[in-house]
Every structure is written in C-alpha cells, then in structure tokens.
VEXDREN-2710 file (C-alpha; in Angstrom, 1 decimal):
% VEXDREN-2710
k/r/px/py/pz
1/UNK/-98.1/14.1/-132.2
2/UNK/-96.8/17.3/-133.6
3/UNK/-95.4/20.4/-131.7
4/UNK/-97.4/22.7/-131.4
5/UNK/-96.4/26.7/-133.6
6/UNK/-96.5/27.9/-130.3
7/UNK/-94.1/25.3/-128.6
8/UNK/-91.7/25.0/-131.4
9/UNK/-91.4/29.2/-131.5
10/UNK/-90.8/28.7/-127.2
11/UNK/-88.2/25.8/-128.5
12/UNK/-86.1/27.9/-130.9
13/UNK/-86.3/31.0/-128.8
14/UNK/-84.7/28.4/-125.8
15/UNK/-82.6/27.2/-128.0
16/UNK/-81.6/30.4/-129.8
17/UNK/-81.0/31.8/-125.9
18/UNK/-78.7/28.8/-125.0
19/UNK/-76.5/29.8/-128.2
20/UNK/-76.4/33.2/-127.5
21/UNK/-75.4/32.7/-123.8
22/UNK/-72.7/30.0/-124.5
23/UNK/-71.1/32.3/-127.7
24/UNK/-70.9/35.1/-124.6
25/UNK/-68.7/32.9/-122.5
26/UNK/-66.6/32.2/-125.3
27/UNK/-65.8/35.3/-126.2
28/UNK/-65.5/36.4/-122.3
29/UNK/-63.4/33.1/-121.6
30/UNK/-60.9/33.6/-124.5
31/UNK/-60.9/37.1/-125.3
32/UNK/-58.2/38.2/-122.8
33/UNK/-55.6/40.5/-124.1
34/UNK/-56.7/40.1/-127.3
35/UNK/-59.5/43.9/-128.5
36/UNK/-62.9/42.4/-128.5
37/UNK/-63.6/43.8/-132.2
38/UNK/-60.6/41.7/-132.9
39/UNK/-61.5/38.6/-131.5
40/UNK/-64.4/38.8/-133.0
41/UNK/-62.3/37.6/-135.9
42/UNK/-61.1/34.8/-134.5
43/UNK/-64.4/33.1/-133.3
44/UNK/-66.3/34.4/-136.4
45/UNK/-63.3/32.4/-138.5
46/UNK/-63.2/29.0/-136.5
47/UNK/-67.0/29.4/-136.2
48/UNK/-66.6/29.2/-140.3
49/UNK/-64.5/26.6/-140.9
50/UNK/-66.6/24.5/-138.3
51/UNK/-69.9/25.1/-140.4
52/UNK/-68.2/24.5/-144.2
53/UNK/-66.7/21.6/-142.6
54/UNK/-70.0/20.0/-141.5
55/UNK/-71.8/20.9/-144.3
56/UNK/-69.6/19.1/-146.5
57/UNK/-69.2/16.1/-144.5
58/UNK/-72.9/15.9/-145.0
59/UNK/-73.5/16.6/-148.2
60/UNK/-70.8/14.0/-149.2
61/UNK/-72.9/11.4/-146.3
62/UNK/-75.9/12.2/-147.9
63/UNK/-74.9/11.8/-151.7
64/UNK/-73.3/8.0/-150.7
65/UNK/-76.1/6.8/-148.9
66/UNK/-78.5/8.0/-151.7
67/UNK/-76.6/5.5/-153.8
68/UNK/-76.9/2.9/-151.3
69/UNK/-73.4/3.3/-149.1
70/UNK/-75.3/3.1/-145.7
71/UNK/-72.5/3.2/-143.5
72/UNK/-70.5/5.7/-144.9
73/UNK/-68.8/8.6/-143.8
74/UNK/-66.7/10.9/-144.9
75/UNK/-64.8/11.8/-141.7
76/UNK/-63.6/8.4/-141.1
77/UNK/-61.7/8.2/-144.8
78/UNK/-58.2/8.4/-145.4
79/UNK/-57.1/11.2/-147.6
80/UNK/-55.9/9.3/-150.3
81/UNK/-59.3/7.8/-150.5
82/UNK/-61.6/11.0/-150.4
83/UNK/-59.5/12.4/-153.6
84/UNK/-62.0/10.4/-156.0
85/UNK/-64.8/13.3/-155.2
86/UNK/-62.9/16.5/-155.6
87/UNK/-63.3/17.2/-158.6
88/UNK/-67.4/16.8/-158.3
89/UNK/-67.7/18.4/-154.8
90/UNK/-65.7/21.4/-156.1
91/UNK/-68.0/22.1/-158.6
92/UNK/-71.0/21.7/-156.7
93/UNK/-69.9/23.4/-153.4
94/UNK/-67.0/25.6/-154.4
95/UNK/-64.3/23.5/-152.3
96/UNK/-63.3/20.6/-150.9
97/UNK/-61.8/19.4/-147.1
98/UNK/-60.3/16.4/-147.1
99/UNK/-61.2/13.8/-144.2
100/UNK/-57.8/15.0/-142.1
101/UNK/-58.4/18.7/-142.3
102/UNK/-62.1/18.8/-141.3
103/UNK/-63.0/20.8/-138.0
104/UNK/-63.8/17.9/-135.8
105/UNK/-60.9/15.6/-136.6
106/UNK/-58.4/19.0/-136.3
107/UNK/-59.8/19.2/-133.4
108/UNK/-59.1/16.0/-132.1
109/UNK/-56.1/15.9/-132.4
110/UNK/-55.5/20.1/-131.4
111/UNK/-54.2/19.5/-127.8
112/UNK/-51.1/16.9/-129.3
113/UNK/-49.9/19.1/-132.3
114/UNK/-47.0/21.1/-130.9
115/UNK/-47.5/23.5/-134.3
116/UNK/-51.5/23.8/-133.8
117/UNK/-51.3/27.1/-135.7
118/UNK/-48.9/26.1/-138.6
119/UNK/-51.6/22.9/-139.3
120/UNK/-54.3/25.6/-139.0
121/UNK/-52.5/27.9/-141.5
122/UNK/-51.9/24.8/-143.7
123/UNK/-55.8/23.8/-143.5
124/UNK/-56.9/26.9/-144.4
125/UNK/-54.7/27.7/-147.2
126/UNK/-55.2/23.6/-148.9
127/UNK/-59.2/24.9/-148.8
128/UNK/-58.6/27.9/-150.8
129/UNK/-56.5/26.4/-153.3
130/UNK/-58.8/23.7/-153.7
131/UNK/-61.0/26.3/-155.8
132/UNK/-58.2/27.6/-157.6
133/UNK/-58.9/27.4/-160.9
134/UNK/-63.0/26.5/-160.1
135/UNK/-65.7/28.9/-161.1
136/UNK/-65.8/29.3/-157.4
137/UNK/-62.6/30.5/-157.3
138/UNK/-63.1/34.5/-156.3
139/UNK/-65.8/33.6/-154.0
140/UNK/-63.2/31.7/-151.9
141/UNK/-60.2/33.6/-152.2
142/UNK/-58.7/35.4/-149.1
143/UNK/-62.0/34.1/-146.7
144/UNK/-59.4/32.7/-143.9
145/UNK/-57.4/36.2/-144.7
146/UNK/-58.5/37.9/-141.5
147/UNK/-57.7/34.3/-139.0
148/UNK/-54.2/35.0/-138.5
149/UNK/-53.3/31.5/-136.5
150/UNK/-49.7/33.5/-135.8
151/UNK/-50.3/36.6/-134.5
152/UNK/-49.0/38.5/-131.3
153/UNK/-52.9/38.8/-130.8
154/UNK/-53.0/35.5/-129.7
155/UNK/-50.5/35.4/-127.3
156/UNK/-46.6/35.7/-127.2
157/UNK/-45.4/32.8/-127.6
158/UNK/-46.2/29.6/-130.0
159/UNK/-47.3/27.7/-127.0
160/UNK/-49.5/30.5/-125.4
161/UNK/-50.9/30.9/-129.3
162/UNK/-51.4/27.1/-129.4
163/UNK/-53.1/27.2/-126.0
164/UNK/-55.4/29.6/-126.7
165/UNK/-56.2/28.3/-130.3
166/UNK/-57.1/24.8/-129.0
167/UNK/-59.8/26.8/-126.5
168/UNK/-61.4/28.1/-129.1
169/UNK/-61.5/25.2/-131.1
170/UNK/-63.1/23.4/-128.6
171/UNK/-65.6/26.3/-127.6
172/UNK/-66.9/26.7/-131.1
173/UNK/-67.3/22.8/-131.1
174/UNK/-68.6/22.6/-127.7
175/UNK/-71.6/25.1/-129.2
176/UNK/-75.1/23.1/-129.8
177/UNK/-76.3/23.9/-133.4
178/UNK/-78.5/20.9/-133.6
179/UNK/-78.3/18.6/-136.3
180/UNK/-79.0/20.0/-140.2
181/UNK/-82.3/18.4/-140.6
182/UNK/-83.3/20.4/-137.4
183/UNK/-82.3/24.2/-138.9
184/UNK/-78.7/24.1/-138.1
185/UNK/-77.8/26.4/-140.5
186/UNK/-80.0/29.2/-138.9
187/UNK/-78.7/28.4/-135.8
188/UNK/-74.9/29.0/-137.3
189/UNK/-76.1/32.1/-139.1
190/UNK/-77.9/33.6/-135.6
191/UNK/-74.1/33.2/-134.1
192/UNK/-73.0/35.2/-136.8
193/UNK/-75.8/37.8/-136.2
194/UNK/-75.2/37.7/-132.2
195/UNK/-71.4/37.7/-132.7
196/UNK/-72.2/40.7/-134.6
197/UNK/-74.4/42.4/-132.6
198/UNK/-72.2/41.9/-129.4
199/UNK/-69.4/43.3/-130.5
200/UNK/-70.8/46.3/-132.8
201/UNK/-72.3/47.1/-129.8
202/UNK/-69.4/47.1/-127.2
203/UNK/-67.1/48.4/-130.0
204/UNK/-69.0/51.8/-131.1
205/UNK/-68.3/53.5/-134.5
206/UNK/-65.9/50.9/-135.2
207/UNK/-68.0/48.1/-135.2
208/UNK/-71.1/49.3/-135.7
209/UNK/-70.3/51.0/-139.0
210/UNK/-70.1/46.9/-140.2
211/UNK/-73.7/46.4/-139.1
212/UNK/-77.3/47.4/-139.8
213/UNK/-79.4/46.1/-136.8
214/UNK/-81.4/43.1/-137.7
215/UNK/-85.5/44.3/-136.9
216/UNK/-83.9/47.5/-139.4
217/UNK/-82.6/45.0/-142.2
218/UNK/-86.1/42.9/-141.8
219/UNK/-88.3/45.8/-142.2
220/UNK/-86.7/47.0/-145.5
221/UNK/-86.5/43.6/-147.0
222/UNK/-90.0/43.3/-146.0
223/UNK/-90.9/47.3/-148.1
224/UNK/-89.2/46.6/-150.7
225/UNK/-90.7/43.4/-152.0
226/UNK/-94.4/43.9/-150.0
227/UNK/-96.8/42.1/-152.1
228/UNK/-94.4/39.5/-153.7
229/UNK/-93.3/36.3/-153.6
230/UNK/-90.4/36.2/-155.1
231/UNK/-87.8/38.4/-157.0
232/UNK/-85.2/37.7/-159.3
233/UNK/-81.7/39.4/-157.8
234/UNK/-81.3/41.9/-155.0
235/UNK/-78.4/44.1/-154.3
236/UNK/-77.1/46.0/-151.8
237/UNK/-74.1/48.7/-153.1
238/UNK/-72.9/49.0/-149.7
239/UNK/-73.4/45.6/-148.1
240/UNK/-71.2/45.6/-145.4
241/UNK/-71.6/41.9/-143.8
242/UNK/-74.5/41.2/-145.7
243/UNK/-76.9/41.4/-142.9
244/UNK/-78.9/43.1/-145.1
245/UNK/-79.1/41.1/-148.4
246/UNK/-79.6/37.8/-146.1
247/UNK/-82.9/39.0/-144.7
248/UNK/-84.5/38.5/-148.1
249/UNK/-83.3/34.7/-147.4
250/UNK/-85.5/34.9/-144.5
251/UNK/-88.4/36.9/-145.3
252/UNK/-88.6/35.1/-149.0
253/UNK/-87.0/31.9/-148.4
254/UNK/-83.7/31.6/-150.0
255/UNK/-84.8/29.3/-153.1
256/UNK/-87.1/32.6/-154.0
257/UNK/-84.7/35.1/-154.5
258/UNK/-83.9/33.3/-158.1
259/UNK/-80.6/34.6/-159.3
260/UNK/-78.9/35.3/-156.6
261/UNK/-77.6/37.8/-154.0
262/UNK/-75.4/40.6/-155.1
263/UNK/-73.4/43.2/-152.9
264/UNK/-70.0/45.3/-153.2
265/UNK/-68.2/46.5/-149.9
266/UNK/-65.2/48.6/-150.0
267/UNK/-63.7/47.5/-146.6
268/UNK/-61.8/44.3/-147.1
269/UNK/-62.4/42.9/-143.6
270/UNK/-65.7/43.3/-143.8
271/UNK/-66.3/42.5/-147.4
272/UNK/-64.8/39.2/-146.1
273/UNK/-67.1/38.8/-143.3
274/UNK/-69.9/39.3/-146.1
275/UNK/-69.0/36.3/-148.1
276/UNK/-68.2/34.3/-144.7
277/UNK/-72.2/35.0/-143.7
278/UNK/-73.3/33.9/-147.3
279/UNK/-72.1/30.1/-146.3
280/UNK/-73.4/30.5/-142.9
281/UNK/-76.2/31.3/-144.1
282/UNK/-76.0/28.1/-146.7
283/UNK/-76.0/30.8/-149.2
284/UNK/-74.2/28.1/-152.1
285/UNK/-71.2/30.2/-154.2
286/UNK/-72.7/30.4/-157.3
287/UNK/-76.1/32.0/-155.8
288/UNK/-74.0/35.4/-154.8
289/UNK/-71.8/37.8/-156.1
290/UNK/-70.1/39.6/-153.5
291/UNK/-67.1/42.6/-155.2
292/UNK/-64.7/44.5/-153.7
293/UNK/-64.3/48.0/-154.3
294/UNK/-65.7/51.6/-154.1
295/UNK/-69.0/51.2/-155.6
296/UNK/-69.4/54.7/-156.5
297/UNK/-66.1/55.1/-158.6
298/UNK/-65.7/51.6/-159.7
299/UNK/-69.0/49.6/-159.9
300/UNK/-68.6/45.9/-160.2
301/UNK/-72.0/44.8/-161.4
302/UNK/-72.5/46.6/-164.7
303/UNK/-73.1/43.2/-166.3
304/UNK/-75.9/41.9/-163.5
305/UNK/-78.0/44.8/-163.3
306/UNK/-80.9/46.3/-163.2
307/UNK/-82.2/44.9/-159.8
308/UNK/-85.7/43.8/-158.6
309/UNK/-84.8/44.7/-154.8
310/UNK/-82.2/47.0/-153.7
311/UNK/-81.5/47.4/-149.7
312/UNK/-78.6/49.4/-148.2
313/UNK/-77.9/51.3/-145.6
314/UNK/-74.2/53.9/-147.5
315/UNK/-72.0/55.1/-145.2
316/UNK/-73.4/58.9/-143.6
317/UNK/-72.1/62.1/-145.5
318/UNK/-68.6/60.2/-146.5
319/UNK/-66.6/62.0/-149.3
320/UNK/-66.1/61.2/-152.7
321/UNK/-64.6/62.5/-155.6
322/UNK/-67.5/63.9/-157.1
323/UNK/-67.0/66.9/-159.5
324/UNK/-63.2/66.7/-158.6
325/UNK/-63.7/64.0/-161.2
326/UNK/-64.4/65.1/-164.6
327/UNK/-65.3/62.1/-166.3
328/UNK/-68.5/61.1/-163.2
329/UNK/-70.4/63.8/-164.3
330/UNK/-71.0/61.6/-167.6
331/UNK/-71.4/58.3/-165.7
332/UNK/-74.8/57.5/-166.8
333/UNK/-75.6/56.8/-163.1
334/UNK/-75.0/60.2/-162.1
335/UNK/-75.7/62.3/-165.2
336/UNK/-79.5/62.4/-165.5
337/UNK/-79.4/64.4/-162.2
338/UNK/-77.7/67.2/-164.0
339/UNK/-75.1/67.7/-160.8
340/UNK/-73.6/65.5/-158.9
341/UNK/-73.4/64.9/-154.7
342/UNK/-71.2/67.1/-152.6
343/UNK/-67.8/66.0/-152.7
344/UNK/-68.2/65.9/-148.3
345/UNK/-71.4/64.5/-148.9
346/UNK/-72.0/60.8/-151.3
347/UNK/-74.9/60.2/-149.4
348/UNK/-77.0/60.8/-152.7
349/UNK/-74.6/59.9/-154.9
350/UNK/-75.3/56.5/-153.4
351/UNK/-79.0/57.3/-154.0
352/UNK/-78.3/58.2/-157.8
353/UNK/-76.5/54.8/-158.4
354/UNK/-79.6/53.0/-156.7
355/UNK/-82.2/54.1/-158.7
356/UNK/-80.4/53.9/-162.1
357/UNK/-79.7/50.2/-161.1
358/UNK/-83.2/49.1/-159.8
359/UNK/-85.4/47.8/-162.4
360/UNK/-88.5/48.7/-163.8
361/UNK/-90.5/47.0/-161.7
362/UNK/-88.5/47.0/-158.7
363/UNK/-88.0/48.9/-155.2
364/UNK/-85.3/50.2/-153.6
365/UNK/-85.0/51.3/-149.8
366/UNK/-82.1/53.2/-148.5
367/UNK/-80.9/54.4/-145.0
368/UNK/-80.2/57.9/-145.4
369/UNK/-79.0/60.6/-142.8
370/UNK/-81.6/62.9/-142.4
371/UNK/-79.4/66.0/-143.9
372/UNK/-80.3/64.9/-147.4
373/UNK/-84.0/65.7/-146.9
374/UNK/-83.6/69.4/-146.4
375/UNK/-80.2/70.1/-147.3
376/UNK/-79.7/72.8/-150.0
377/UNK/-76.9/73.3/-152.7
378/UNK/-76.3/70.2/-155.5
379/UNK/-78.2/68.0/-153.0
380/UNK/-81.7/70.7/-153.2
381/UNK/-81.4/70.0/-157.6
382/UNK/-81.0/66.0/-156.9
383/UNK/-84.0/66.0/-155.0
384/UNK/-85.8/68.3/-157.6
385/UNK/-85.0/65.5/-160.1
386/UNK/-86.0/62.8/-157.8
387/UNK/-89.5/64.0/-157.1
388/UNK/-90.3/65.7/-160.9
389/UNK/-89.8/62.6/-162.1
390/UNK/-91.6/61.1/-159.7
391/UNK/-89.2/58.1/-158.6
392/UNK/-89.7/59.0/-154.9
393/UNK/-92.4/56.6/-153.4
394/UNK/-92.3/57.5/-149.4
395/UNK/-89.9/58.8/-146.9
396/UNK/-90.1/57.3/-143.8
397/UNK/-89.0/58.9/-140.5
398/UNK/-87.1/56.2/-138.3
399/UNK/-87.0/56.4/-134.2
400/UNK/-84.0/57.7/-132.7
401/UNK/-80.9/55.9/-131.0
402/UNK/-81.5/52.4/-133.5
403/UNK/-78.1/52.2/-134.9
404/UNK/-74.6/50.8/-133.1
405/UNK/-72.3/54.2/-133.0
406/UNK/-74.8/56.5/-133.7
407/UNK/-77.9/57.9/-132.2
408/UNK/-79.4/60.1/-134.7
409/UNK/-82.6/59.4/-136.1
410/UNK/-82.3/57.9/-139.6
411/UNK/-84.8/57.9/-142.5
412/UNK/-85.8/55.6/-145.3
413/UNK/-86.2/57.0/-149.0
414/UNK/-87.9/54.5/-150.9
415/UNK/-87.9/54.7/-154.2
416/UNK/-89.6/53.3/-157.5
417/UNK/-89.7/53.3/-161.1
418/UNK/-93.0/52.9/-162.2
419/UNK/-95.7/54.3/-159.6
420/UNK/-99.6/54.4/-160.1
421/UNK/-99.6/58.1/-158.3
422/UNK/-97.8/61.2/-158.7
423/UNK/-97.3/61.8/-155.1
424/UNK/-95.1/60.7/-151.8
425/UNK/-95.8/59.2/-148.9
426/UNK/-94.5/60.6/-145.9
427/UNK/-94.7/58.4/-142.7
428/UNK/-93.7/60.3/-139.0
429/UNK/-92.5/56.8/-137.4
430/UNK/-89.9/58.5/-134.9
431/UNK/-92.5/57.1/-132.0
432/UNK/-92.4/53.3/-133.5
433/UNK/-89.9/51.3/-131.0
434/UNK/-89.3/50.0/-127.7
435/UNK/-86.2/50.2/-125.7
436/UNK/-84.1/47.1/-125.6
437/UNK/-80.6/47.2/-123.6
438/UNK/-79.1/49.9/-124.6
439/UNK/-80.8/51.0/-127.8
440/UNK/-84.0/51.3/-128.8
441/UNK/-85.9/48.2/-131.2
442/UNK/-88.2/47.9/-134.2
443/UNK/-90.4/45.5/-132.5
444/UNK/-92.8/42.9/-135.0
445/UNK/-95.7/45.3/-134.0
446/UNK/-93.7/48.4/-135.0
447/UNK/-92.6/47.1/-138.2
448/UNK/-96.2/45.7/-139.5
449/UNK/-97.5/49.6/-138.2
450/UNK/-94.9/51.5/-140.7
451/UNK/-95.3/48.8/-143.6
452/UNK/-99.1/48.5/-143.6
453/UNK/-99.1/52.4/-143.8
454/UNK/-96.5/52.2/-146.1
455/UNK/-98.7/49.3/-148.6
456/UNK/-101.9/51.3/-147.9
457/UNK/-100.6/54.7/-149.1
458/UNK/-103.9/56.6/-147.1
459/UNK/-103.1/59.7/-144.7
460/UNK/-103.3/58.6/-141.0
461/UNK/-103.6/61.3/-138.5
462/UNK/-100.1/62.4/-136.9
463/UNK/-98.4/59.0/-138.7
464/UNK/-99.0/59.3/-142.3
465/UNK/-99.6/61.6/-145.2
466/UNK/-99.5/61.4/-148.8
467/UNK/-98.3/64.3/-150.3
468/UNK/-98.6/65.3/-154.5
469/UNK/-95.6/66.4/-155.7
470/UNK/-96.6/69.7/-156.6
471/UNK/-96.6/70.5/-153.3
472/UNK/-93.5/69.3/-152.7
473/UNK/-91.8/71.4/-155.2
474/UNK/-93.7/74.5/-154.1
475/UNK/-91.1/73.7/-150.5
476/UNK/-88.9/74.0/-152.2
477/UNK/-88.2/70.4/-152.5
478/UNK/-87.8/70.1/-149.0
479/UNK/-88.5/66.6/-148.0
480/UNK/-88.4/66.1/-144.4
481/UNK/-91.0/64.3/-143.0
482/UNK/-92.0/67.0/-140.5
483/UNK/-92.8/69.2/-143.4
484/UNK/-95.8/67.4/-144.0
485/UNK/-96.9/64.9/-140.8
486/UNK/-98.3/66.9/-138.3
487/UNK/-96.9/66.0/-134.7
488/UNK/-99.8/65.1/-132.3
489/UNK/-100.1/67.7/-129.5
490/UNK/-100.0/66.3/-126.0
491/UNK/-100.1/69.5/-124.3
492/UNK/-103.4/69.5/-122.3
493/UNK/-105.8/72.3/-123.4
494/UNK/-107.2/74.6/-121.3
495/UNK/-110.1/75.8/-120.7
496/UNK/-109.3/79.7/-119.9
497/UNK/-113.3/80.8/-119.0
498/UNK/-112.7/77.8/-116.8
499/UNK/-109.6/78.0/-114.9
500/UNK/-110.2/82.1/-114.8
501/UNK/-113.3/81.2/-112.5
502/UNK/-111.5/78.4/-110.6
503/UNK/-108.3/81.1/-110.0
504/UNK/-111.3/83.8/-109.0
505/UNK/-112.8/81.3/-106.2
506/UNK/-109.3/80.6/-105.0
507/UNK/-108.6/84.3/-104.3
508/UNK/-111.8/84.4/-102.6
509/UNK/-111.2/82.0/-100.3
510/UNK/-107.9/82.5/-99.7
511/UNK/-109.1/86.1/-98.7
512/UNK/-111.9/84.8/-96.3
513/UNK/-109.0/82.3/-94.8
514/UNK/-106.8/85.5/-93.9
515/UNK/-109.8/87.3/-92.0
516/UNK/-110.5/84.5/-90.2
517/UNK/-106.6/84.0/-89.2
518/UNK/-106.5/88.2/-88.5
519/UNK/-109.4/87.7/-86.0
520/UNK/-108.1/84.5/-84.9
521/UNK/-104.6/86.5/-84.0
522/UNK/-106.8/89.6/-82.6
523/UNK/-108.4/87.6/-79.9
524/UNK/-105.2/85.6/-79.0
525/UNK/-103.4/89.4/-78.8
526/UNK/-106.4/90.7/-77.1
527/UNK/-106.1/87.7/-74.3
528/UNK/-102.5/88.5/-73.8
529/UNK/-102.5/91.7/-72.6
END
C-alpha cells in the first residue's frame, strides 16, 4: 500500500534531520585547527566528488543494463576497460571518472596510500582534463580549485594531512543519501544548502555575503513566475552559490525551466561553489551557464538575453565605477536612465542591468537595501524613470534580522515590462516571520500571505496598498513602503469622558479613606493621653 503525503513528508523531514545532524558531526569532528568558513571547503569538495562519482557510476549501470548487460558495473572495471565510453559519457555528462578514481574505490583504498593527497590531486586534475577540449569544458574548469589536498590547513605534516583527509573521506561516505531512485540528489543538494547555512551563519559577513537564506530565495522564485508553469531561462546577475537560481528547480521542476539556468558571480570561490551546486543539484552542464566577472562592467550574457525570470539578491551599496567611466553612461543598460548609480552606491545600477535584461513578458525580483527607496541625488532620477515608465510592479517590505551578517530589514522591487495598471503595489510585510535560532524565518504561511497579496494586487488594511503612479511622483518619487501602508495602531484608545470620571471617583474615595484614617488616629491619640 502506498505511503501516505503525510508519512512520506514525516519520512524526508526524519531523513533530511539525520543528514543534517551527521554533516554537523563532521564538520565538529574534523574541523580542528582548520577556520570553519574554510573547512567548509573541504567537505563541500569531497561531498562533490562523492556525488559526480555516483552519478556517473549510475548512469553508466543504467545505460548497460538497458542494453541487456545485467550484471554490470562500472566500479568493478579495470581502467583500461572503461576507456571504450569516454568519449560518449563526456559528451553526455561533461566528464568522465575512470573505475580507479571514483569516490568509493579512493576511498577504499585511503587508509594504505602513504600519498592520499598526491592521488587526490591526481584524481581531481585527470576529471578536469577529461573535458578539455568538450563543450563542457568551461563548466568544469578550476571546480576542485578551492580543495587544496596539500595545504598547511590540513595539518603540518603529509601524514597529519593524510590522516585528516582519509576522515573526511570516510564521513562524507559514511552520510546516508539514499539511493537515486529514492531523491538522492535532493538529499546531496540539502547538504549543500545545510553546509551553507551552518557556516554563513557561524561565520558573519564573510559567509553570509555567499548566501541568500532559502524561505528568501523560495519566495522570489515563487513572485517572479506566479501564475506559470514554466519559463524559458532565468538569471541571476549576482548569483553567488546559486541558491537562488536552483529554487526555480524546485518550485518549477528542473525539466521546466527550458533553456537553462544562467548566473555571473564576481568572487571566484564562490562562483565555484555556484557551479559545484548546479551538479548537486543534477543541474546537467549544458542546462547552465555560470560566468565569471563583474557583471556590471563586463556582462557575460549579452548573447543569452533577455530573460523570462530574473532573481538576485547584488551586493548592499558596493562601489562601482559609474560616471568615473565615460563610456557606461552609453551602455545601453544604463543609458535610458539618463544618469547613472552613485559611484558608493551600484545598488541600482544592478537594478538598471535587470530590467534592460528581463524580457517582455517576464519578472524580475531583486533584494535591495532599503536606502534606494528614498534616497535622493542620481538615485531620486533613476527611480523617476522607473515609475514614469511604469516598469515598477510592487515593493515589498521584508521583516528585519532575515539575512546571515546583517540585520537590517531588506525590501523586494519587483519589476515588469508590460503591466495591465499604471500603478505599484506596496506590501508592509516587516510583521511576516517567525523566529528560528538565531534569526528570524519566512515561514510557508508567511510566504503564501505576501504572494497572494502580491498576485491579487487589492489594498488590504495595514498590509497592502496599491498606489497610481501619479501619486508617487507627487513624493517626490519616494518609494518606501511606509509612505503609503499605514502601520496598524496598537496603542489602546481611551476613552477621556471615561477615565476623567473614573480618576474623579478615585479622588473621592481616596478623600473619604483619609477622614476615616484622621478619626481613626484622633481616637487612638485621644485614648493615649
């Protein structure tokens, strides 16, 4: 008989809680001298080349048997023997592991190999080459970059490095993932989340500058393509570890997100990270294009836009070049604007480079420090553009204290090309959340609150209003959402008639209490004497 929707959600919470509690004794177990943020490298990596090394060894089970080789398995071949399906594999799943260098045989053999981390090194580096010269080639390149098998971090000696390397190995083994049929691969991608989350959160600024909490990433994936199916490309300019572009894997389903995920990160760490979570996520190379660089001077995706669904949460109030450089001003991202972001500021500079990248059709929804709502200056005649053209569709007031490193209280600015009003919404949910640890959470019951207002664009006492952009521009194009959402009063009123009654009876009585204590003391004087 079939479980239950109730029994199976108990299961893969269980399940999900088992993970996250054995992934916590790893990294307290091994972590040692080594920073935590840093670690986090190390497990994240192994974790890796555990899950490509699986998920080759059963796509290569799985096309054999389909052509009648029961008993076969790919693990158990001599290398010499698995060269017949490189060439193949390599175009269908970007690179290739022969039998010797997959995870579980390494791993076998990890507590006899007196140079563990020179095999390691030679492992990782035979992968990469193995797509040198594929079409899969860039999406490969430098993944194993940040797993440095030598370093001091790991201990001070080859033996103490060997030591700890063959722990790990055998903690990231030792972790149960299920088998494939049985979600595996969200149970490797929910390590990488958790990994994530642990150590953004432990590790402040530093960490959680990488990381856009996932209830956050969920609800925008969820605005920006309410009341569809499926899109054709989304794109996040800033995508950090791509925590945002994979929640349109799970609120869509992967196969519905057509042509792909696309995403440029400046940080090389973490734009390595971003293409790790793509095959964690079974994310297959040639569905995402992930670039390195600084999206705002040197945009990789020229070719691939416009967009259908844009997500990102820029960096806050970073600098940029801006007017320092002559030729930006011109940049047909920028230019329509007739100025161009503060050069302390990029935060709308980001903005500019979304909307002239969305598509017709499409949404965008963008994490944006409150400061660009009000702020005056070159930001005040961006925002004057924004809303006279009518490409603002709501503004959304987040709950404080959401973020890792930060406890301001965000906004969303969602934004669209073609719009059946000429007016913004403006949605007050700084109330939405529950606290959880440390920080506070978009709960399921909080998110469907702020995106049912959100789809049915009607004014909701002390939570929603929509707005006409006329009187926006008569603020002053002042855009906070305070502006316009009246906060709900829960100052009790008083009833003055009322209480200037119940004060006068109090005086009264008090007065009749102290002549009956002044006779009271008179007769006890009065029997003294």
């Amino acid at each position: 008989m079939a479980e239950s929707s109730d029994t199976l959600d108990t299961k893969k919470e269980q399940e999900r809680a088992n993970l996250h509690s054995t992934i916590w004794k790893i990294a307290n177990d091994l972590r040692g001298s080594v920073d935590g943020w840093d670690f986090k490298q190390y497990v994240l990596g192994i974790l890796f080349y555990r899950f490509i090394s699986e998920n080759l060894t059963n796509y290569i089970n799985a096309e054999e048997k389909r052509t009648g080789a029961a008993d076969f398995e790919y693990a158990n071949l001599s290398d010499d023997a698995a060269e017949f399906g490189r060439v193949d594999t390599v175009q269908e799943k970007g690179f290739y592991i022969l039998p010797s260098e997959l995870f579980q045989n390494i791993r076998k053999r990890a507590k006899e190999e007196d140079n563990l981390n020179e095999v390691l090194s030679g492992v990782f580096r035979n992968i990469e080459n193995s797509a040198k010269g594929a079409d899969s080639e860039d999406d490969i390149k430098g993944l194993f970059d940040d797993l440095d098998v030598n370093s001091n971090k790991l201990g001070q000696s080859v033996a103490k490095r060997n030591e700890r390397l063959v722990k790990l190995l055998d903690a990231v083994g030792s972790l149960e993932v299920g088998k494939y049929e049985d979600n595996t691969i969200d149970a490797f991608g929910d390590a990488y989340e958790y990994l994530m989350t642990m150590y953004a959160s432990s590790a402040g600024k530093s960490g959680g500058e990488f990381f856009t909490p996932q209830e956050v990433s969920e609800l925008l994936a969820r605005i920006t393509v309410a009341g569809k199916t499926e899109v054709n490309k989304v794109y996040d300019p800033a995508c950090g570890s791509g925590s945002l572009l994979l929640k349109f894997a799970k609120v869509l389903g992967k196969e519905n997100v057509r042509q792909g995920f696309f995403g440029q990160e400046i940080n090389l760490t973490t734009y390595n990270l971003c293409r790790i979570n793509m095959f964690l996520h079974d994310i297959n190379y040639e569905k995402f294009d992930i670039a390195h660089g600084d999206t705002l001077t040197d945009p990789a995706h020229w070719d691939d836009e416009p967009f259908d669904a844009i997500v990102s949460n820029p960096p806050y109030s970073i600098k940029w070049e801006g007017d320092a450089n002559p030729i930006l001003i011109n940049d047909p991202r920028f230019s329509p604007a007739g100025v161009l972001a503060p050069k302390s500021k990029a935060d709308l500079a980001f903005t500019m480079h979304i909307l002239n990248w969305l598509s017709t059709s499409g949404t965008a929804a963008i994490v944006e420090f409150p400061g660009v709502l009000y702020r005056g200056g070159a930001e005040a005649k961006i925002r004057k553009y924004l809303v006279d053209n009518n490409f603002v569709d709501a503004v959304i007031q987040l709950p404080p204290d959401l973020f890792f490193g930060t406890s301001i209280s965000t906004c969303l600015v969602i934004l669209k090309k073609s719009k059946k009003d000429n007016a913004t919404l403006f949605v007050d949910a700084s109330a939405q959340f529950v606290r959880g640890g440390n920080k506070n959470k978009l709960s399921g019951t909080n998110q469907d609150k702020i995106l049912g207002a959100f789809t049915g664009r009607e004014d909701i006492e002390y939570f929603a209003r929509l707005v006409p952009n006329d009187e926006i521009s008569q603020n002053d194009y002042n855009m906070a959402v305070s502006s316009y959402v009246e906060q709900q009063d829960f100052t009790e009123k008083v009833d003055i008639t009322k209480l200037n009654t119940e004060i006068s009876q109090i005086v009264s009585k008090q007065s009749q209490l102290r002549t009956q204590i002044d006779a009271i003391v008179k007769d006890i004087e009065g029997s003294e004497k």
